[in-house]
C-alpha positions as CSV (number, residue, x, y, z in Angstrom):
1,X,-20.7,17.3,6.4
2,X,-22.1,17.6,2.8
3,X,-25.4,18.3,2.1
4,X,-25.7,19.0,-1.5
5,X,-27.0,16.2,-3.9
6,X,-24.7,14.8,-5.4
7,X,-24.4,14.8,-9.0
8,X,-21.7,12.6,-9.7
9,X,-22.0,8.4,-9.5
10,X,-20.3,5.2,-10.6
11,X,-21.9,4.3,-14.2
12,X,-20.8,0.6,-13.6
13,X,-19.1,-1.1,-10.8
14,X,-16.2,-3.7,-11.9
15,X,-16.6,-7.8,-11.3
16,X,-16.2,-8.3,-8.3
17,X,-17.2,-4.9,-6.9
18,X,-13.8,-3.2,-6.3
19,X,-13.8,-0.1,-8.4
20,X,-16.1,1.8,-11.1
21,X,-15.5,1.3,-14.7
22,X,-16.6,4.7,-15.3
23,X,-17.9,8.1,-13.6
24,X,-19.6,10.4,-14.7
25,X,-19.8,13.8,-12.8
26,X,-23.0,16.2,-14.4
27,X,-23.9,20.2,-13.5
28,X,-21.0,22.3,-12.7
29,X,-18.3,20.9,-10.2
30,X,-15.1,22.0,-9.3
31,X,-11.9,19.7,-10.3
32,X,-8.9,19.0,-8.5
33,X,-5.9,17.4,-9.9
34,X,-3.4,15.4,-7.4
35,X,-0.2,14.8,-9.0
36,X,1.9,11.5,-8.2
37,X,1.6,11.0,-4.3
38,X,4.8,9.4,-3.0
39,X,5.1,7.9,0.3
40,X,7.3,10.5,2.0
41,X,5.5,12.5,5.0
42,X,5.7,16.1,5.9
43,X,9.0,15.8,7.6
44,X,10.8,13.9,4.7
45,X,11.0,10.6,6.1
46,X,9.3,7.2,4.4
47,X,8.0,4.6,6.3
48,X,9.3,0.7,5.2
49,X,7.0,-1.7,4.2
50,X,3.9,-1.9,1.6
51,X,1.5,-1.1,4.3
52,X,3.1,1.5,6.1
53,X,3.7,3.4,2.4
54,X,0.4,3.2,1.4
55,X,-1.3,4.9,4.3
56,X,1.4,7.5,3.8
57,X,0.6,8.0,0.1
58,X,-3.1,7.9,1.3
59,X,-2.8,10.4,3.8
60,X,-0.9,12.8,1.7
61,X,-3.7,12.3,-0.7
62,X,-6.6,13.4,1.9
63,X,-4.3,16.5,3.0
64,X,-4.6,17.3,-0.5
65,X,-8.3,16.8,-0.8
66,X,-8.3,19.1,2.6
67,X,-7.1,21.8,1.2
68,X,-9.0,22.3,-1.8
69,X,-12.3,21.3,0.7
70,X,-12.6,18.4,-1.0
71,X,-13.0,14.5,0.8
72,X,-12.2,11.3,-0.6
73,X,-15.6,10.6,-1.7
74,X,-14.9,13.5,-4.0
75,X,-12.3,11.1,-6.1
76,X,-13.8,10.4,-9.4
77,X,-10.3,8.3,-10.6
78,X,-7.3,6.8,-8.8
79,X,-4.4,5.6,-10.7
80,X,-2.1,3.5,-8.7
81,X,1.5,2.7,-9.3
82,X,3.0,-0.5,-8.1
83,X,6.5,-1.3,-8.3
84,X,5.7,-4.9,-7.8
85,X,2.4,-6.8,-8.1
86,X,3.1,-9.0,-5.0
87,X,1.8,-5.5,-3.3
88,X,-1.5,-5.9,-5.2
89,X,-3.6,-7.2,-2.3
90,X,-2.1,-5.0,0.6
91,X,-3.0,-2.1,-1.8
92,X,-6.5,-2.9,-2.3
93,X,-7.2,-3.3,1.3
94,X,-5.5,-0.3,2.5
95,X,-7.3,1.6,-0.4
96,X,-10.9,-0.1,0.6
97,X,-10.6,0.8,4.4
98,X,-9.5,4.7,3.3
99,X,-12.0,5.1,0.5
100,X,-15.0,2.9,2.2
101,X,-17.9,1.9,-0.3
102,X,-16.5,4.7,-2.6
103,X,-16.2,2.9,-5.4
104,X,-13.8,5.7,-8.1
105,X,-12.3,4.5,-11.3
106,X,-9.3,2.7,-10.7
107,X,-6.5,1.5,-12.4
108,X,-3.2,-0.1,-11.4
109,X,0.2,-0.2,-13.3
110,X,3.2,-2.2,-12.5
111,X,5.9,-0.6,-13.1
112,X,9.6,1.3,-11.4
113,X,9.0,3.8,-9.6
114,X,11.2,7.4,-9.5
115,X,13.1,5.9,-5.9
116,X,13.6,2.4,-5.4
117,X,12.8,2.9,-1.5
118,X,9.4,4.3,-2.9
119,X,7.0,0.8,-3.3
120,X,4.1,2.9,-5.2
121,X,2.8,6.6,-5.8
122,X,-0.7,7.4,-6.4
123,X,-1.9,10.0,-8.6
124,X,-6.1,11.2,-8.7
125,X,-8.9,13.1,-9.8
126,X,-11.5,14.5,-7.9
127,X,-14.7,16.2,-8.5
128,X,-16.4,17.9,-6.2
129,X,-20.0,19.3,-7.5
130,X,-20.6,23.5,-6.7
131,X,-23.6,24.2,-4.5
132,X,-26.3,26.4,-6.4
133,X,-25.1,29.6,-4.1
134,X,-21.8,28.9,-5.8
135,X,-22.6,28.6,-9.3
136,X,-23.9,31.9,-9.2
137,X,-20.9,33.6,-8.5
């Protein structure tokens, strides 16, 4: 669990409460950078269905966060790919019950996506602020 203050907060939350408009992380902080997250898991294989694909993408993106000893509440910005906007609603809920009250910017294209079995990817930023000891380094 963390325990350092944090130093980085939503400047102003969206109508309607679903995202910040814009974050603003102060003091030194390491960055991580997650490229476009595709629903494919570890073995290769994609699950069907909106749902299904976006806990996938999801739980690629906390593997991610894992390893650089990050958590999601580290994400300062979420850019989210949609290859249709009938998956809109399915996308916000999975992302709300993953990401909790962590409100990170957010924005949402509709668009094609690389494989047409693919029905989003998810790309994100995350900022996770150094403890004192570590600054010192």
């Amino acid at each position: 669990m963390r325990t350092d203050t944090p130093r980085s907060r939503g400047i102003a939350i969206a109508p309607g409460g679903a995202y910040s408009l814009a974050y603003e992380v102060t003091g030194p902080a390491r960055t991580l950078y997650i490229g476009g997250q595709i629903p494919v898991a570890p073995d290769g294989s994609a699950p069907e269905g909106i749902e299904a694909q976006a806990r996938q993408v999801w739980a690629n993106i906390d593997h991610l966060l894992a390893q650089a000893g990050m958590e999601p509440r580290d994400l300062v910005k979420v850019t989210t790919y949609l290859s249709d906007r009938k998956y809109r609603e399915v996308n916000a809920r999975v992302r709300r019950e993953v990401l909790g009250e962590h409100l990170p910017t957010l924005t949402i294209i509709i668009t094609g996506i690389y494989d047409p079995a693919w029905l989003l990817e998810i790309e994100a930023v995350a900022s996770r602020p150094l403890m004192p000891e570590e600054v010192a380094r």
